[in-house]
N, C-alpha and C positions, 0 to 999 in steps of 0.2 A: 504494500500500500504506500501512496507517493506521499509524503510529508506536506501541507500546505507550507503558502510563506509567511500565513497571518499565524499565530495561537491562536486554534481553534478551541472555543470553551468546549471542556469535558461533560460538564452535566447532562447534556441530551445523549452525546455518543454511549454515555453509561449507562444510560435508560434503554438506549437501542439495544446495545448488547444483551443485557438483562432479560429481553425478552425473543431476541432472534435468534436461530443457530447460524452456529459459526460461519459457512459457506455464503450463507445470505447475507449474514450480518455484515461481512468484509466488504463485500460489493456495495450496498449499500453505504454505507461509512467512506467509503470513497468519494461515491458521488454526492452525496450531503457534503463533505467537507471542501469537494471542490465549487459546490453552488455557496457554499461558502464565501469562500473567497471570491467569486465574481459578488456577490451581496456586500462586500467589505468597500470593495470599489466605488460599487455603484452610490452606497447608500451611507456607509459607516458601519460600523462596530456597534452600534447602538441596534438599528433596526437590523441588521445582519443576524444577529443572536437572535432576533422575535422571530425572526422567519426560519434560524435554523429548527427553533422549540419549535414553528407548527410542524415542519418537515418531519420531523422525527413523528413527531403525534401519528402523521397520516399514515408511516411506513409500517409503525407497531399494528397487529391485529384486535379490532375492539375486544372482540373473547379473551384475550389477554390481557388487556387494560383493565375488565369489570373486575379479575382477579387480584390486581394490585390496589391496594390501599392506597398510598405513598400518590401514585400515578393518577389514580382517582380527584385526591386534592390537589395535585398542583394543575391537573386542566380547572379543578373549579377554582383555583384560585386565581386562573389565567383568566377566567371567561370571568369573574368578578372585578378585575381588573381594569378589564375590557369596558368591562358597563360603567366604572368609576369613571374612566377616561373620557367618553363617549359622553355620559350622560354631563362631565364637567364645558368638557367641551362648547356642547348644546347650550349650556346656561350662559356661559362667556359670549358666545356667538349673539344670541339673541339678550344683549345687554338692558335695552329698553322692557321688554317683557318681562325675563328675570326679574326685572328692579322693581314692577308694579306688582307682580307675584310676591315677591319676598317684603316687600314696601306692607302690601295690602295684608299679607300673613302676619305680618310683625306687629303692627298697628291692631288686629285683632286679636292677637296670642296675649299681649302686653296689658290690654283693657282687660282680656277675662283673666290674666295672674293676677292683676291688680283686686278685681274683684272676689278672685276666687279666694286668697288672702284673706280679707275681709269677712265671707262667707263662712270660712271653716272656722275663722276665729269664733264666731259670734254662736257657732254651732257648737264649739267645743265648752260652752259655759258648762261648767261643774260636772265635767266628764271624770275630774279628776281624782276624784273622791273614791276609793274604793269599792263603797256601797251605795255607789251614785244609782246602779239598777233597782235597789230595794228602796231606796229614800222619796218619802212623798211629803208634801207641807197639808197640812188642812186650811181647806177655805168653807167661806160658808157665804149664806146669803139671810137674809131678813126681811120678813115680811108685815105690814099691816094693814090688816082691810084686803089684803090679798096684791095688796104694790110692792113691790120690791124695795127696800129704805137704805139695803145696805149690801155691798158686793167687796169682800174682800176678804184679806188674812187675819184678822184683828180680831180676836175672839175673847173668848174666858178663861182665869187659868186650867181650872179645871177639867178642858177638853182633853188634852194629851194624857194624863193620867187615866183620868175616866175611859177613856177607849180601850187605851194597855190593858186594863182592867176586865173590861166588857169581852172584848173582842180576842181569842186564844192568839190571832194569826199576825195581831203587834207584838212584836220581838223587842221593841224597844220606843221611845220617847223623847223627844228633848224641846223644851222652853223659853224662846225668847222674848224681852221686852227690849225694844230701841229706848237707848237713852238720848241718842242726836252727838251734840259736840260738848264735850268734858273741859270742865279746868280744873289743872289740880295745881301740884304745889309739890317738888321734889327739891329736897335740901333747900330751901329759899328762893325756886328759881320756881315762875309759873310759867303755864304752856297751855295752850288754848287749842280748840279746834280739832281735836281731834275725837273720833266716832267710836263710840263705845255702844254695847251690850247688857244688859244682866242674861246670864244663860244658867241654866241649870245642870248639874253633874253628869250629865249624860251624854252633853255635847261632844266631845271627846271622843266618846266610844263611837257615835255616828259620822259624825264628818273625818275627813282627813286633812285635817291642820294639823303637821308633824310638830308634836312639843319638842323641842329645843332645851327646857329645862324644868322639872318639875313630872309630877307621873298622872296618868288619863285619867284614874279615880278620884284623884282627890284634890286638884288644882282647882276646881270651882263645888269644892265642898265644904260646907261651912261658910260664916258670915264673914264682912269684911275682905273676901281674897279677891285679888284682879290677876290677871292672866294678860299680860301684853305682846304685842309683837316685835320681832329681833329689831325692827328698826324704830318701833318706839322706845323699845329700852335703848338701846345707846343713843337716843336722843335724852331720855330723861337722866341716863345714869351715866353719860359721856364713856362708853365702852369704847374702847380703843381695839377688842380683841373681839374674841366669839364666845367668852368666858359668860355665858348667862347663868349658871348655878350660883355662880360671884354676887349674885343681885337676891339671887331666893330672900324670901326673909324682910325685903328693905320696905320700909313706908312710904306710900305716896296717897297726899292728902288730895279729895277730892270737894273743889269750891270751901263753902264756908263748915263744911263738916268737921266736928271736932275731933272724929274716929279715923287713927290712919287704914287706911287699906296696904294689906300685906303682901305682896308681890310673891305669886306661889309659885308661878311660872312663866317661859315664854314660847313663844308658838313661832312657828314660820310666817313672811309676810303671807298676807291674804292675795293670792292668784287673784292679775286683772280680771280672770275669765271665770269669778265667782261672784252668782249674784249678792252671798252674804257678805256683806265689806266692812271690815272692824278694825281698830287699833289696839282696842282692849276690850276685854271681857272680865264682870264683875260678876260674883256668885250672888245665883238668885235667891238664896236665904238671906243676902244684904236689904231683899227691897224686903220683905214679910217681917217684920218685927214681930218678936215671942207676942207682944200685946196683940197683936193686929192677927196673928194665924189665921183666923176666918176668912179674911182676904184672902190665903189662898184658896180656898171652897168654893170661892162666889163662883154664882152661876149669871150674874150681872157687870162684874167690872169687866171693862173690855176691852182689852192693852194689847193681848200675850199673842205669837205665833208659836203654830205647833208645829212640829215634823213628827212624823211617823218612820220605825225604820221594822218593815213589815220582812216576815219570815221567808226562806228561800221558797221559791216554787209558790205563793201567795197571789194571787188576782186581785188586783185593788181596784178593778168594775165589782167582782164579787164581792169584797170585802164593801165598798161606795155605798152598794144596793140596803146594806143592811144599819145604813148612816140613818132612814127617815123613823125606825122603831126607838132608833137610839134616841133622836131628837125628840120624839113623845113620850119615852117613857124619862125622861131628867126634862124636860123642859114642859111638859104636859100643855103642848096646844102654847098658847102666849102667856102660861099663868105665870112664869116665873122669870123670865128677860123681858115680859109687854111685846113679845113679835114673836112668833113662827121663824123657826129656826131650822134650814134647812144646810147640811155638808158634803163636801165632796173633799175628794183626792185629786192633789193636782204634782205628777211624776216632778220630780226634780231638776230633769230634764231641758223642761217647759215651763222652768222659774224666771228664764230671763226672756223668752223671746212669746211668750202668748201669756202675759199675765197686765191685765184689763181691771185688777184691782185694787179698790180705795187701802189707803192707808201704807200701802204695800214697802215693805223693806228693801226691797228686789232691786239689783244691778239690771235696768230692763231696757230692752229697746222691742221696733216693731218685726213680730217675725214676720208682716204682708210685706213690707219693705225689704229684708232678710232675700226672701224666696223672688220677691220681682225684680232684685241684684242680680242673682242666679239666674232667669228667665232673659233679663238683657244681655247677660255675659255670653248664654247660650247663642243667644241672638246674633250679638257682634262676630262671634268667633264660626257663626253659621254662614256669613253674608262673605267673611274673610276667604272662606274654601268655595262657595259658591263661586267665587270671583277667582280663585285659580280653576275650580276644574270647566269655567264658560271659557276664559282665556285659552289655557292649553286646549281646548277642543276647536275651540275657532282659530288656534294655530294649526290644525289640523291637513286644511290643505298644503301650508308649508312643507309636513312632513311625512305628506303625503304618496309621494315618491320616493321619498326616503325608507319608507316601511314598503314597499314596491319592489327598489332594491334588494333592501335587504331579506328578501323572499327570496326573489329570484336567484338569489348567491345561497341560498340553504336557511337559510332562518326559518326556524320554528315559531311558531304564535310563544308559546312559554317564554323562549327566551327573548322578545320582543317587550312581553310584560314586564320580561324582571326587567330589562332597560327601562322601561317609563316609569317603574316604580323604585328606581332606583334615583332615576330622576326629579322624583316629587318628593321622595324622601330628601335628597341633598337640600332642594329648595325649603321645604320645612325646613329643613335643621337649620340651614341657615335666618329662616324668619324666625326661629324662634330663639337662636341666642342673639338674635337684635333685637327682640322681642324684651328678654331679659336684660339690654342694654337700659331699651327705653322704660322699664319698668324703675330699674335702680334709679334711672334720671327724674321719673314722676312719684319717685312711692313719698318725697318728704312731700309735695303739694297734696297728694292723695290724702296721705295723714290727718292735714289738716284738715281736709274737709270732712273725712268720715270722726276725726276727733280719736286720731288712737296712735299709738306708738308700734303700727306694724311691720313687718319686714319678712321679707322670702325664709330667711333662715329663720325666723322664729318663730313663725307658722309652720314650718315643715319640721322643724324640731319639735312639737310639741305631735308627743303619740297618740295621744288620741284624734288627733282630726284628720291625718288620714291625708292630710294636703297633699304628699310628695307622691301615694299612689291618684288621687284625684289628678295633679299634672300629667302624671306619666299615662295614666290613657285618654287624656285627654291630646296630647300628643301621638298615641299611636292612632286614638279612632280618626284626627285630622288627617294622618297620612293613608288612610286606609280611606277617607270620604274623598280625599282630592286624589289619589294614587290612580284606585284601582277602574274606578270608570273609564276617564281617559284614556287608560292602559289597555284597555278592555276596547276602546273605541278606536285608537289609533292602530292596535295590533289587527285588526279586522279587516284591516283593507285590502281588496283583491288586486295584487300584481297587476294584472291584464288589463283591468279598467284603468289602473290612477296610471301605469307607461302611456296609453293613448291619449292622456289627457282628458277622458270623460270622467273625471272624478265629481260626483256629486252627494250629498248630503242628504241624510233620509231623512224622511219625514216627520218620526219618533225622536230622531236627533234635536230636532227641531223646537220639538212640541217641549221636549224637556230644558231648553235650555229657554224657552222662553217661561219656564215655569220655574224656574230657578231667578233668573230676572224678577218676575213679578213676587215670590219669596222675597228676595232681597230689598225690594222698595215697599213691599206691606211691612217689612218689620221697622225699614227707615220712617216711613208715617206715622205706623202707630207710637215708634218712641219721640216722635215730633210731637204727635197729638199729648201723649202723656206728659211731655215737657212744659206745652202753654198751661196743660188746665191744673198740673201740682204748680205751677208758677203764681196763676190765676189764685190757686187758694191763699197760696201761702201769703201772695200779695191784700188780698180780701181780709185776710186775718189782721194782718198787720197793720191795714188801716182802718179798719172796721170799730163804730163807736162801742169802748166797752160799757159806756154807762159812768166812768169814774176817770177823774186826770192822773195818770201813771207821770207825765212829763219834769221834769228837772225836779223829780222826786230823789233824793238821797235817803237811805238807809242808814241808821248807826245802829250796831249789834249793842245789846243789854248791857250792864256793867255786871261782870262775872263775882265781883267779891262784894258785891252788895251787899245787907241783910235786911231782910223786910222789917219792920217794926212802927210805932207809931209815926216819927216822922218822915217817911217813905213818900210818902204821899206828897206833903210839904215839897220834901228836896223835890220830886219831880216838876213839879208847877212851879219852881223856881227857877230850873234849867230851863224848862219847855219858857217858863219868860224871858230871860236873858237872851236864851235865841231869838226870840220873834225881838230883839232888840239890835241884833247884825244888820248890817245894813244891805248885805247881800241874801238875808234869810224872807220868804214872804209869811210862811208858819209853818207849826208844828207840832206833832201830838204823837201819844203814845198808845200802842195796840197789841196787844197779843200776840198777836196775828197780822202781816200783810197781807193785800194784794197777790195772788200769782202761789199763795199753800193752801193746801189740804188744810178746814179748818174742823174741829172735833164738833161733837152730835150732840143731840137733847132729845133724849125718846121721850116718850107717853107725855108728850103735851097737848093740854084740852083744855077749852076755856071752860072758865068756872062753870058755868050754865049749862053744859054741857054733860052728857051721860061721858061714864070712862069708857063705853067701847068707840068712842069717837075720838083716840088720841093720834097724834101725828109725830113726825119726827121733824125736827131742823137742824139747819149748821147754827155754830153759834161763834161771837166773837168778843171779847173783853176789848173796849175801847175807852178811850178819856172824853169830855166834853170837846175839843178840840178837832176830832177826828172828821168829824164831817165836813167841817170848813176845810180842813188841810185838804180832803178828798175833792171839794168843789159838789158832794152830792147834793142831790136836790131833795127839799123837804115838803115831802106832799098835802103832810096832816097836822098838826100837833105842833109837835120843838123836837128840837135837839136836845142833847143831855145838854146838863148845866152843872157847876161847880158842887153844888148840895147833894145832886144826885149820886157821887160817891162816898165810901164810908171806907174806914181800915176793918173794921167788923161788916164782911159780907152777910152776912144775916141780916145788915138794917139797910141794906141794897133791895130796892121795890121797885124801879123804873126799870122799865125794857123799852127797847124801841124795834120795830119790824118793817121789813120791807115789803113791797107790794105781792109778791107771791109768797109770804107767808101769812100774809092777812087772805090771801086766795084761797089757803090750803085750809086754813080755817072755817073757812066758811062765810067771811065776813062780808059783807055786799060791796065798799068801799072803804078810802082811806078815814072817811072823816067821821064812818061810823065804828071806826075798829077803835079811836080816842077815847080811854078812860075806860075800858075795858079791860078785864081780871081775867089770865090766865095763872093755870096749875104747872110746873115741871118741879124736878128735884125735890119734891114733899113740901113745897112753897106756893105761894100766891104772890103772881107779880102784875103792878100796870101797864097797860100801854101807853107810852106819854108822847110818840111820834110813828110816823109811817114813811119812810124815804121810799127812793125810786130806785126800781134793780140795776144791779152793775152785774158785770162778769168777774167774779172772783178769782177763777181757774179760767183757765183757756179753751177756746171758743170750740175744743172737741166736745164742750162738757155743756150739757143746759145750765140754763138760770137756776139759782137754788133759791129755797127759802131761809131767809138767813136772821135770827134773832142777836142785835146786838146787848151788851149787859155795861154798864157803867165801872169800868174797875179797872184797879192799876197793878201790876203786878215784876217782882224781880227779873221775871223774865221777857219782860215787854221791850221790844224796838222802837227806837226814835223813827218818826218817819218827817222829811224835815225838805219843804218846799222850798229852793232855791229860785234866785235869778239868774238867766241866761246871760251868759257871757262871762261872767267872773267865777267860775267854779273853784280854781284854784286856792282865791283868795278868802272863797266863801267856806271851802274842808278846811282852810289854818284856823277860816274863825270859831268854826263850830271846835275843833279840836280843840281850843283852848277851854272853851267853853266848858267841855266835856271832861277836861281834866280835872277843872277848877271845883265839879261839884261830885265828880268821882275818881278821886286821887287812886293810883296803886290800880286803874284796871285800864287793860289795853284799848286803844281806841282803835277799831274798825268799822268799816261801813263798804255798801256797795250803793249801786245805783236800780228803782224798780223797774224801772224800763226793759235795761237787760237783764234784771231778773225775771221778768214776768216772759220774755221772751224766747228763757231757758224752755220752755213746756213745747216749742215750736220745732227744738232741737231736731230730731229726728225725722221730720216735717222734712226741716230745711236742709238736714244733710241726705234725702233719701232725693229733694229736687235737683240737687248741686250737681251729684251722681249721676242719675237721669239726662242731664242738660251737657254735660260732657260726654257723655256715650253715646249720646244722639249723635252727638255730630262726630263723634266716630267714626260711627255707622254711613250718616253720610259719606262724610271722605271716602271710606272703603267701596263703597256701592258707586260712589262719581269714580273710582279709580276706573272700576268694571267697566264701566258702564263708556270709560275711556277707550277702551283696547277691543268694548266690543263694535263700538263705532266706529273705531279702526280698522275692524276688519271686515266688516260689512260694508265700508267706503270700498274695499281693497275689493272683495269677491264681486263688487258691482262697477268696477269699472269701467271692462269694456261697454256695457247698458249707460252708465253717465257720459260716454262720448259717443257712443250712438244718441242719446238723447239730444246733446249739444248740438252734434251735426244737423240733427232735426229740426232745431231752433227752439229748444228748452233754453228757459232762464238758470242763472247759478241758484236764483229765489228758490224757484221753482222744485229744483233740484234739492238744495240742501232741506224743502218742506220732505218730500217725498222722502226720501233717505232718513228722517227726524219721525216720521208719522209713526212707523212701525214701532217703534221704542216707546214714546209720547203716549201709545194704545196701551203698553202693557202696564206702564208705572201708571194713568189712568184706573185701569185694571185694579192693580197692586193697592193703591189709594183708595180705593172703594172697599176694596175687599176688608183693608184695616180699619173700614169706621165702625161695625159692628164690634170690632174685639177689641176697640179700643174705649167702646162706648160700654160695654158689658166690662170692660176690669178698670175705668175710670170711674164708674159710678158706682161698683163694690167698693174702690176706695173712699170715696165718699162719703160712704155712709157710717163712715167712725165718725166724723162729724156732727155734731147737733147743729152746728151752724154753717152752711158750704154755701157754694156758689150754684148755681142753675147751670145743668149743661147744654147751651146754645149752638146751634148750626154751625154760626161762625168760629167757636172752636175747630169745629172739624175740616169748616173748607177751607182755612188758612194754610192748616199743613198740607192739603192736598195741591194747592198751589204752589206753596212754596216748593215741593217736592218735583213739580214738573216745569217752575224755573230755573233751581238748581241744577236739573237735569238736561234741559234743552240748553244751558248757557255749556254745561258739560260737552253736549255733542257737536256743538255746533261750527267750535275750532276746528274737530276733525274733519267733517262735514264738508263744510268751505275749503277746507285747503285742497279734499280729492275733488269738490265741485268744480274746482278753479281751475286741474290740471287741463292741457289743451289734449285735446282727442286726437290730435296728430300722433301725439307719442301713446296715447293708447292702444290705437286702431293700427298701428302700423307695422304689426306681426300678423295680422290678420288679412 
């Protein structure tokens, strides 16, 4: 055998031999080595080698190949190769297509990681908890006369024992009361604002807050002990380390109490994604004094949340069902709470995302907002693949000859497919680590708006949500929706037609990508449509009269080391005067209760005259004589309080004042016959000395309530303190001075009502924000389509536009025609979205008690806007193929 003059690689010659005898094998290896070396010449050393490997391939006998392993892979690692190259090739070549593929894929993957983030998080609330499947809270409801008075978690202490008790299939119980925000008093340093509990001994054993120091039984056993978390103790006790047993033991006094509380333990912080959120926790034998025990019995006071932590394998519909004997045989009908008391189970689950109830402790947002995040992510990330597999299909004639070819040279349909989808996988992968690009560049603006501290890694870190498998098929089902049709579509083509050039387009081809089009512009309408009319509300709300002036209203929180005693009262109408003495103050008073809270109840009130089965319930609110001016209400009937009408002995308090739909619920005919009228609550006889006009107290999801004011002053009451516009600044030094001067030694804070009353809109306004960027997402993505598919429908109609011209068609004319077809289906599309957008905008709606009327012109705004957008979309392309001269068209034919 003759030596070449190049080094000829061994690899292949060793595979030949491997499988040829000798006599063959030599001949051959000859002349491979000499095609060899004319390949070296020709071509390089580079492509010389690839043609020597297929040479070798073809001489080997396949029945010998299926037998070799080794041989097996390196062809499939050759033909994978192949298809890398091939399919990269393809994407560089067609740069402009590529970029609106991977543009439009990115832009969709990035919106729904963005969302998807958001979603798992909000899903993952209190997954965390070991016993998270057996943990349920009681809720209940309350009736009188057969009305509902009361919806929530706020019950008697006595529910969660009594059931343990009743019921075999409760495994266990546990007790909270909200105390709100603590001040205490550690070594001589105070500290405010932080959210504290009383819970009872059991908490422990049901939740999973890992103690850190102290042990499960016995840290909220006994009176007096607090339980804090790690990073309130090294706030109170300056820990420098992780040493929390170092603390066991130590006092921390809480407000004006003279009893320290003894620091039994500390806990982990409380997970963002737990609806129960605490700093500390005080044992519930603190609130029950030895004197007082009865209190815990009552089947009337009504403070406490219960959780239930029910037996394995337990049904809590079955165990729910057996809730109404309960409630009749401890509550007998309304003889002993004045209302019909009815219970449920609500999983722990569904603490923060479907909880609709008064009083409620709950870390809560909406789960219809939750699930219609989810619904537009789908949506976006649907229009994104829509929009490659109409593109690669309408590039189809391009590569159309190309699959022609490559038939006619031996290609298989299979391995056609695996090229295409080889192809749409690269292009995914690449949209989707620009996807992650643009995600990292929006998640701090994202944050903001949904109000959270999220990020890719710490949602996919967290095990229970499931994130990292939710991306990952959410990424494979994309390359398998954009992949495999086109793959399925291009590989189909028959040789024989597309070489003569009769290649044409079936019918079904057709019908679906026009039904994909119209997909994509129903779901851009409908989240248009949804956009104006959450826009619409939220704006309605905002300006909508509430009955009451909220405006350059300031807030100062209570004085925390007050002590109530007889001149309480005194000192307060001396501050409340010295302010109305600023020059930048207009007035000022003191209340219970603001504007924009939850304010507590008065069951079984009846007017005197009246039989007791005619009791009703109201809200009620402790205010100063003051309060109604400061508020700007209007007084319908009667008066307002006056000075006399408070007392330090609430007992010799006789004046009420009511508002219009409490004198309603009563029974009263009007305001001026409701004046000097004697009602019953609290075991008391009180007058009516005024009748104001309703406001909105809570936020306009919630009707007008009937709300009974009471004359009284108390330690925990807020300034509410009417400034003048323009000097704010100088008007917080003056009041602060003010504030210090009549309550030395307590911190002065304050906010402003406006945006506090506006906090209730929260979720409102961060569910429209969302919405209103992913709408035009969505656009974007759909004008991208809606780009390349008028691109290529200018292109497949050319020679017809210079036949046209020659005819004496206008470019008008032309770019109408060319524009109709598309203009039909987003039409189409538009119409199609007003029913689904009118059925899930009016469901949303109806949380409302006070909404906006949904009008025509809501729906025909977006439908136009949608087919300006779009017609300004096509129209570039349009015109520029209308413009071409039909010389250079027509002049192959």
């Amino acid at each position: 055998m003759s030596r070449s003059p190049h080094q000829t690689p061994q690899g292949p010659l060793r595979i030949l031999s491997s499988f040829c005898p000798t006599d063959l094998h030599e001949g051959i290896e000859g002349d491979l080595v000499e095609k060899y070396d004319d390949d070296v010449t020709l071509y390089g050393h580079k492509r010389a080698t690839r043609r020597l490997w297929w040479n070798v391939i073809r001489f080997v006998r396949p029945s010998i190949i299926l037998r070799n392993k080794f041989t097996i892979e390196l062809i499939a690692a050759a033909m994978i190769r192949n298809y890398l190259t091939v399919a990269f090739r393809n994407v560089i070549k067609n740069k402009i297509f590529s970029s609106i593929n991977i543009f439009g894929l990115s832009i969709g993957l990035a919106a729904c990681l963005l969302i998807l983030q958001f979603v798992m998080y909000e899903l993952s609330y209190d997954k965390f908890h070991d016993k998270a499947d057996r943990i349920y809270r009681v809720t209940n409801d309350r009736f009188q006369h057969g009305k509902l008075i009361q919806h929530g978690t706020i019950m008697y202490p006595t529910i969660g024992p009594a059931m343990a008790q009743d019921f075999p299939e409760v495994e266990q119980y546990s007790r909270l009361m909200p105390v709100g925000e603590i001040n205490v008093k550690v070594d001589g340093r105070f500290y405010r604002g932080d959210n504290c509990h009383f819970a009872d001994d059991h908490f422990f054993s049901i939740f999973s807050f890992p103690l850190l120091a102290g042990t499960t039984a016995e840290v909220l056993k006994g009176r007096y002990k607090i339980v804090l978390t790690e990073s309130t103790a090294r706030k109170y006790f300056q820990l420098t380390d992780k040493n929390y047993t170092s603390i066991l033991g130590k006092y921390v006094y809480w407000g004006l109490d003279a009893n320290p509380y003894i620091v039994s333990g500390v806990c982990s912080d409380v997970p963002e994604n737990s609806h129960i959120q605490f700093n500390a926790l005080v044992s519930y034998e603190t609130l029950i004094t030895p004197e007082q025990h009865g209190a815990d019995d009552s089947w009337t006071w009504s403070d406490m949340r219960h959780y239930l932590l029910l037996k394995p394998g337990v049904s809590y519909k079955m165990l729910e069902s057996k809730f109404e004997k309960f409630a009749e045989r401890h509550f007998q009908g309304d003889k002993i709470s004045g209302s019909v008391e009815k219970f449920y189970l609500q999983p722990l689950k569904d603490a923060h995302l479907y909880s609709d109830y008064e009083y409620d402790i709950a870390k809560t947002a909406s789960g219809k907002a939750v699930w219609s995040m989810i619904i537009v992510a789908a949506f976006i990330l649907l229009i994104a693949y829509i929009n490659y597999i109409n593109l690669t299909t309408s590039k189809a004639i391009e590569r159309a000859k190309e699959v022609g070819l490559r038939k006619v040279m031996g290609a298989a349909k299979g391995q056609l497919v695996k090229q295409f989808i080889i192809e749409s996988s690269i292009i995914s992968l690449c949209a989707f680590l620009f996807g992650l690009l643009l995600t990292a560049l929006l998640q701090s603006p994202f944050n903001k708006i949904v109000g959270s501290t999220l990020s890719p890694l710490k949602v996919i870190s967290n095990t229970e949500s499931n994130t990292l498998v939710v991306i990952t098929a959410v990424m494979v089902f994309g390359v398998i929706l954009s992949g495999f049709y086109p793959a399925f579509i291009l590989s189909s083509y028959q040789p024989i037609t597309v070489l003569k050039g009769k290649f044409q387009r079936s019918s079904r081809g057709n019908i679906l990508r026009k039904g994909l089009v119209i997909f994509q512009f129903m779901a851009s309408a409908a989240l248009i449509t949804g956009t104006l009319i959450v826009s619409r509300q939220l704006k309605y709300m905002n300006n909508a009269d509430l009955g009451i002036n909220l405006k350059n209203t300031m807030i100062v929180e209570a004085p925390e080391n007050t002590a109530w005693d007889s001149t309480f009262i005194q000192r307060v109408e001396s501050y409340l005067h010295e302010l109305s003495t600023l020059p930048d103050v207009v007035s000022s008073s003191s209340s219970n209760r603001i504007p924009g809270t939850r304010l507590g109840r008065a069951f079984n009130i009846r007017l005197d005259d009246q039989p007791d089965d005619t009791k009703v319930t109201m809200s009620f609110m402790g205010v100063d004589y003051h309060f109604f001016d400061t508020y700007n209400l209007s007084v319908l009937s009667g008066r307002k309080f006056i000075a006399g009408d408070h007392n330090t002995d609430m007992d010799k308090v006789e004046n009420i004042v009511l508002n219009v739909s409490a004198i309603n619920l009563l029974g009263i005919k009007n305001a001026e016959e409701a004046i000097g009228k004697k009602i019953s609550f609290w075991d008391r006889s009180w007058t009516i000395v005024g009748v104001f006009s309703n406001f909105h107290q809570e936020a306009l999801m919630k009707p007008l309530e009937p709300l009974l004011f009471l004359p009284s002053y108390s330690t925990g009451s807020r300034t509410s303190i009417k400034i003048k516009p323009g000097n704010t600044e100088s008007a917080i030094a003056a009041i602060e001075r003010t504030y210090n001067k009549f309550f030395p030694s307590n911190s002065f804070e304050y906010f402003f009502l406006e945006d506090f009353y506006q906090r209730q809109y929260n979720d409102d306004q961060r569910f429209g924000k969302v919405v209103n960027i992913f709408a035009v997402l969505a656009i974007i993505i759909s004008c991208l389509g809606l780009i390349g598919l008028s691109s290529y429908t200018a292109v497949q109609r050319t020679k017809e536009i210079g036949i046209r011209k020659v005819l004496g068609a206008s470019t008008t004319g032309i770019v109408s025609l060319l524009s109709m077809d598309f203009l039909k289906l987003i039409l189409i599309a538009s119409l199609l979205a007003l029913p689904i957008s009118y059925f899930a905008l009016d469901n949303w709606l109806q949380s409302y008690a006070y909404r906006i009327p949904l009008a025509w012109v809501m729906f025909a705004l977006p439908v136009l806007s949608i087919m300006v957008i779009a017609g300004l979309t096509m129209s570039v392309q349009i015109i520029r193929t209308a413009a071409t001269n039909p010389a250079d068209t027509l002049k192959c034919e």
